[in-house]
Structure formats: structure tokens, C-alpha cells
N, C-alpha and C positions, 0 to 999 in steps of 0.2 A: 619488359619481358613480353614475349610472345606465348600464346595459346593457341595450339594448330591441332588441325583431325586432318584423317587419311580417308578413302574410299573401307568399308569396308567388305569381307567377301558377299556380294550381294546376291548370291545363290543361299545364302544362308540368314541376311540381315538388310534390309532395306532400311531400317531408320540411318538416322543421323545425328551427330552430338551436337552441332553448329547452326543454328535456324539464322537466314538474314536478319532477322527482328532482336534478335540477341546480340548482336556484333555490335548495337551502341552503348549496352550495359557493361560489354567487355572494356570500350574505351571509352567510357566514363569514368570505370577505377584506375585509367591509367596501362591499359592489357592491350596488345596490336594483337590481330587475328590473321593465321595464315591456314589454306585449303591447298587441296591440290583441284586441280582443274577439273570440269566433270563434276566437281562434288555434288551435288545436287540433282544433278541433270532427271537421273532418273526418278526422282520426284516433280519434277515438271519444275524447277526450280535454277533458271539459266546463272552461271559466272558472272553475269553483270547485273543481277539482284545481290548479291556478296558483294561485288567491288562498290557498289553504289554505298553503300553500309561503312564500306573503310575495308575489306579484308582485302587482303593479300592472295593473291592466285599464282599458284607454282604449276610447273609442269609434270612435275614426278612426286611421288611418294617420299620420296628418299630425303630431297631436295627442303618438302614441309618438316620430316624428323630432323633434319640438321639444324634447320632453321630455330625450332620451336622449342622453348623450356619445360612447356606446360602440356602435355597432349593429351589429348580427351577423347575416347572412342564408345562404343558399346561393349566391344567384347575383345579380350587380349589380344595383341596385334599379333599377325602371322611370325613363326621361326628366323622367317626371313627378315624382317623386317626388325624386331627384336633384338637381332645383332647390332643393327645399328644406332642401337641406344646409347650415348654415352653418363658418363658419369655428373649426376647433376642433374639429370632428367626427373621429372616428376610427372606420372603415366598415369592416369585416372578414369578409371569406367567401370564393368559388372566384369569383374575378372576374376572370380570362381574360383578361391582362392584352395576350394575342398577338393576341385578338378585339376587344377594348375600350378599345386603346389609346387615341384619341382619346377617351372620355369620363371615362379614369381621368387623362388630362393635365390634362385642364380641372377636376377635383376636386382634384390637386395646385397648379392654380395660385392656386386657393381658398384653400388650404392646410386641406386636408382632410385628415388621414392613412388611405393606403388600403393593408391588407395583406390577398394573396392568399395564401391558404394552402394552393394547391398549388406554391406555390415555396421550402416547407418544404426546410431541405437535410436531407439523409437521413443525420442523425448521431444517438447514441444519446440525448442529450438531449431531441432532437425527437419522439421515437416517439409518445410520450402523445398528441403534437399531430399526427400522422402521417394528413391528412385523405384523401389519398389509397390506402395503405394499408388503413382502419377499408374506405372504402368499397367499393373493388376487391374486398378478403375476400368480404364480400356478394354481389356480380356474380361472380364465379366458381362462387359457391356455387348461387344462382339461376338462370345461365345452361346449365349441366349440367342442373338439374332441370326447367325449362323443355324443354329439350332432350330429354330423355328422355321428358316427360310424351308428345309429339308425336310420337316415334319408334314404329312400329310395329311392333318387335319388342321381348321381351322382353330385359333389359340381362343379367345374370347367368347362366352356365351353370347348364343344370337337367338333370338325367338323369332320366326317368321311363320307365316299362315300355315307352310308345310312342315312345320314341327320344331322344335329348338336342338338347338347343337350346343350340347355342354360344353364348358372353357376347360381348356387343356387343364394337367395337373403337373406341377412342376416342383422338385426335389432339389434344394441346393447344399450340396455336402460340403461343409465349411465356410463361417460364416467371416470371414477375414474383407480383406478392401475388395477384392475380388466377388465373393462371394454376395456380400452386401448389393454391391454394382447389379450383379445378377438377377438379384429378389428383387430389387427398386425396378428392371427393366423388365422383365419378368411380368409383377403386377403394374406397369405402364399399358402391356399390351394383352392385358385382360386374362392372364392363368391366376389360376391359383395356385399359393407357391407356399411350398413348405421347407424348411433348411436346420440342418441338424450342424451341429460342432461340439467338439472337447469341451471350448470356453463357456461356462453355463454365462459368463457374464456377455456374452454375445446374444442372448434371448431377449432384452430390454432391447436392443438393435434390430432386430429380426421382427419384432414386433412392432415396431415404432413404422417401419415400413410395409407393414398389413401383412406379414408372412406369419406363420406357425410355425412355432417352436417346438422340435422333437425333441426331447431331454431325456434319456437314462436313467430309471429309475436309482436313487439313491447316487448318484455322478458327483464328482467333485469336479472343483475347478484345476483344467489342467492346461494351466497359461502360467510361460515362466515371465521372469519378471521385466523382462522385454516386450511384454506383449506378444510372443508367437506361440501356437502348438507346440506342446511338446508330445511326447511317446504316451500311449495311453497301458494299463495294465492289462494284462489278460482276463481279468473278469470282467471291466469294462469293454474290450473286443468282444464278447461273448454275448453280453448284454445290448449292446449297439448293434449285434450282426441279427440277433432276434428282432429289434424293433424295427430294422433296414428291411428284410427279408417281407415282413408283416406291410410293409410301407409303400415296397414296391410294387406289390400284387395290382395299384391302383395311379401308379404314378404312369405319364406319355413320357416325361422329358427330368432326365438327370441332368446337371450342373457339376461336376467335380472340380472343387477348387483346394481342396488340402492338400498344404505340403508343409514338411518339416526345415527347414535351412538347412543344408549343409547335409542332408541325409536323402536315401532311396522316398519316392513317395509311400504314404501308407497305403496298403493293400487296403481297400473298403469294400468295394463291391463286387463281390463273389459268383463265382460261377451259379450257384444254385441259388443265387437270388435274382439275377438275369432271368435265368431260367421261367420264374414267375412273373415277370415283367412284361405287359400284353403285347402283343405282335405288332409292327410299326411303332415302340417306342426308341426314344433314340439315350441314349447317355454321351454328351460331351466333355472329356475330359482334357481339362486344359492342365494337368500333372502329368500328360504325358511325357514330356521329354527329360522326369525325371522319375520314369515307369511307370506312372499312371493309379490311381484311383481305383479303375476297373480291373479285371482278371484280364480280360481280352483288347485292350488298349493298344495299340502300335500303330507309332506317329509318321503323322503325315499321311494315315490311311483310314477308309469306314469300313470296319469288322462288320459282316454280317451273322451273327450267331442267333439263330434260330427265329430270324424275324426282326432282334433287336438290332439296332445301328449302333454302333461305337464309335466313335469319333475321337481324333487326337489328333493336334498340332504340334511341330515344334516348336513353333513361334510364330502365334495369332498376331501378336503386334506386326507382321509385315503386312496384315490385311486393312491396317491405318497406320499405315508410315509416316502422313505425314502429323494427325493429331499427335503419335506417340512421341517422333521426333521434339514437336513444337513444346512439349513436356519435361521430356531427358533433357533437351536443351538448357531449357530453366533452371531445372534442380540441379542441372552439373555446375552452370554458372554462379548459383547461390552457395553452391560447398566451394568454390573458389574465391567467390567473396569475401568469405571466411578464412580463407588459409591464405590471403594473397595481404600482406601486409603494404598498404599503400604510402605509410612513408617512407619505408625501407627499399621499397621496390623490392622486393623479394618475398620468397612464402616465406611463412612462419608454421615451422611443425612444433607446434606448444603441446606437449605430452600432459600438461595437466588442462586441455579441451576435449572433452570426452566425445565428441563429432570424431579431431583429427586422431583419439589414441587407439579408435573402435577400429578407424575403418583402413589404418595406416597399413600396410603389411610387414612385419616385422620378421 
């Protein structure tokens, strides 16, 4: 069986599913790899680091989906390309199943097998494969330093003869993989860093890595039993927009990292609590491309409202293409590992393996 990736649009997506360092793990289980030509290139990554490995290099696009059983991307393949899927194909990558529904139906009724791999469930088998996870780490890590680069003041306390310069203050709103990444880099480079979340059982985490935990008077734990956010009540919004508002009067640099699966982002931080936020501070919202965090969020641009900076990307991960690739890579190959039955030569979609029944599309 072959396992093949295409280019994909790279005005939108610079990683890659396919890292030369992975192509011996594929033909160790017995899996030939095929690329289309280029693939890499624009990661500084020439055709003949893949052929040295054992892949296969085609000239077109078309050529690799004819070829290929297995195909692995980042994000659902173009209209065009989609037709030429036939029957028997199995299509694997973060294909947005709550965005894509109609075009992931009409591949099911093909009888194409289509698994999205951020409906990984969050149990300890899965981690290897933990696509969202690898990724998040990254964008936490990124969104901080981005943030910082932009900031105008220095981040860490300095005492020098002409007076000391207090260390920045730093606000991270959800405390998930992302989130965490945040705080830990955060106090690396000397703020102080505070981070509030739904999960009260994210506080022992927050803490463990020198941050301050903002809790909610009287809050319950609002984590389903996947481990993600869920929706919070209205009296806890009410409650949380009081201690946010109170919090921000003193914070330089927000963090926005909550989001819901499969839903709009939570609205968090509000216009009239911006408003109190002192002049040159900046808030980075890495929720934006599923509306953001903030009131004033709109991605791929810096909001200036009233002194404050707003920041939003569609996808920070193109600003480390190659750590995130060398990541997705991994964990796409370890959920193949798992479906790819090596003495049959063929996948196995075993419906009583809760990895393949989560993340199958049906």
C-alpha cells in the first residue's frame, strides 16, 4: 500500500504531512511513500532529501491521488481534486468535519474512508496521535513571543542605577495545551503571568508552572469528559466578566487561547474591559480564526482600539512550518500505525477501537 500527500494551498498552509525522517517509519511497517515534486521545496527541504529516504516523486498532483491508498494532508483537499478520489480511498488529516460536512458526506457516500484527527479522543493511547495537542504547544509558544517581540516595553524586571523597570504582566485566558505552553514561556522570559479557565482542575497546572490562578468565586468544573471546555452558564459569564474587567486594569499582554470544538469561539473579552486596559497593551488572540476571544479580533490584522493592539492569526503555525510539520508528521504516522494492519496489508477500521470509531467520518 502506498501513503501519498499533495502540495497544499500554500497562501493558506505552509506545513506538511510528510517529513523525510518519517518515510523509514512508513517502510518499516511495510507503507511506500509517494510526493508530488516540489513538495517541500518551500520549506528549504529539496526532492532528493525524500528520494534518499525511499519516496516516490511524481510530477502532478493527480498522478500522487491515483497512485496512493492512503493520503494524508493538513486540510480537506481542494473541489478539484476531491473528484478524483475513488472508491477505496482512505483521506486522513484536520478536515472540519462541523465546516465540511456536505463534502465529507458525499466522500462517505463514495465510500471513501474519511478520518479527521482532531476528533482524536483524549485518552492515553491516543497522545502519540494527539494532533491537536503537537499543535497548540507550538501556538502558545509562538503567540507569547510574537507578542512580546511587538510590545514596547521590556518583559522582565531589571534594577539598574537609573531606576528598575517592572516585568511585564501577563494574562492567559485558557489554560488547555496551548494555554499552559503560554504561561511556562511567558514566565521563561520573566512576566508575571496570570491565567484564568472554566476547568478549576487546570489550577494545580497553572500553578505548578509559577502562574496565578484566577478562579470564580463559587465555579464549578466545566470540563466534559474528554477533557475539553464546554459552554459556561450565564451567571458564571457574569461572574468571570467581573473578575476579567477588575484584572485587566493592570495586565500589558493577553493570551487568548479558548475555544470550544466544533463551535463559534467564546466571546471573553469585551469591549468595556479593553477600554480599561492601559495604553500599549496588546492582547493576542490565537481564537481568531474561529472569531476570536476578543470583541475587536479580525484575523490576519492588529486592531488598534484606543491604544490597545489586537492581534489575530489565521494560522500561527505557518510562522513554524517546519517544527509543526516535523510534529503532524509523527502523529499522522502513529494513527496509521494503528489502522494499518501489517499482516493483511490493509487498514483495519475495527469499530470497537475507540481512536478509529471517534475520528472515522460516518
Amino acid at each position: 500500500m502506498i501513503v501519498g500527500s499533495i502540495l497544499e494551498n500554500r497562501e493558506f498552509e505552509k506545513r506538511i504531512a510528510v517529513t523525510p525522517d518519517i518515510i523509514k517509519k512508513y517502510k518499516s511497517i511495510g507503507l511506500n511513500v509517494c510526493l508530488t515534486k516540489g513538495y517541500g521545496f518551500h520549506l528549504g527541504i529539496d526532492d532528493q532529501e525524500f528520494l534518499k529516504e525511499g519516496a516516490e516523486i511524481l510530477d502532478n498532483d493527480n498522478e500522487v491521488i491515483a497512485k496512493s491508498n492512503l493520503i494524508v494532508q493538513l486540510n480537506l483537499l481542494d473541489e478539484g481534486v476531491l473528484k478524483n478520489l475513488n472508491q477505496g480511498k482512505t483521506l486522513i488529516g484536520v478536515l472540519d468535519p462541523y465546516l465540511n460536512e456536505k463534502k465529507l458526506k458525499n466522500l462517505v457516500a463514495k465510500k471513501i474512508n474519511c478520518f479527521s484527527l482532531e476528533l482524536l479522543p483524549r485518552i492515553t493511547r491516543a497522545q502519540a496521535m494527539d494532533i491537536l495537542s503537537s499543535q497548540a504547544n507550538l501556538a502558545g509558544y509562538k503567540a507569547v513571543v510574537d507578542s512580546f517581540a511587538y510590545f514596547k516595553k521590556a518583559i522582565p524586571m531589571m534594577m539598574t542605577a537609573a531606576g528598575t523597570i517592572s516585568a511585564a504582566k501577563v494574562l492567559v485566558v485558557g489554560a488547555g495545551v496551548a494555554g499552559l505552553q503560554a504561561i511556562a514561556t511567558a514566565k521563561r522570559m520573566g512576566a508575571i503571568v496570570y491565567a484564568t479557565d472554566v476547568r478549576t482542575a487546570s489550577k494545580e497546572q497553572v500553578e505548578s508552572l509559577g502562574g496565578k490562578f484566577l478562579s470564580v468565586e463559587g465555579a464549578e468544573n466545566l470540563e466534559t469528559s474528554g477533557g475539553y471546555a464546554k459552554e459556561t452558564s450565564e451567571d458564571f459569564k457574569l461572574k468571570q466578566e467581573e473578575l476579567l474587567k477588575k484584572t485587566l486594569e493592570k495586565i500589558d499582554i493577553v493570551i487568548c487561547t479558548a475555544l470550544i470544538p466544533g463551535k463559534k469561539a467564546p466571546l471573553i473579552i469585551k469591549k468595556d474591559m479593553i477600554d480599561e486596559m492601559p495604553k500599549g497593551s496588546i492582547i493576542y488572540d490565537l481564537a481568531a480564526s474561529q472569531g476570536g476571544n476578543a470583541e475587536f479580533t479580525k484575523v490576519d490584522e492588529i486592531v488598534n482600539h484606543n491604544g490597545v493592539f489586537i492581534m489575530g492569526e489565521k494560522n500561527i503555525l505557518n510562522k513554524l512550518p517546519i517544527s509543526s510539520s516535523g510534529l503532524y508528521a509523527k502523529n499522522v504516522f502513529n494513527f496509521i500505525n494503528n489502522l494499518y494492519d501489517k499482516d493483511k496489508k490493509n487498514i483495519n477500521i475495527n469499530s470497537g477501537d475507540e481512536i478509529i470509531e471517534k475520528t472515522l467520518i460516518k
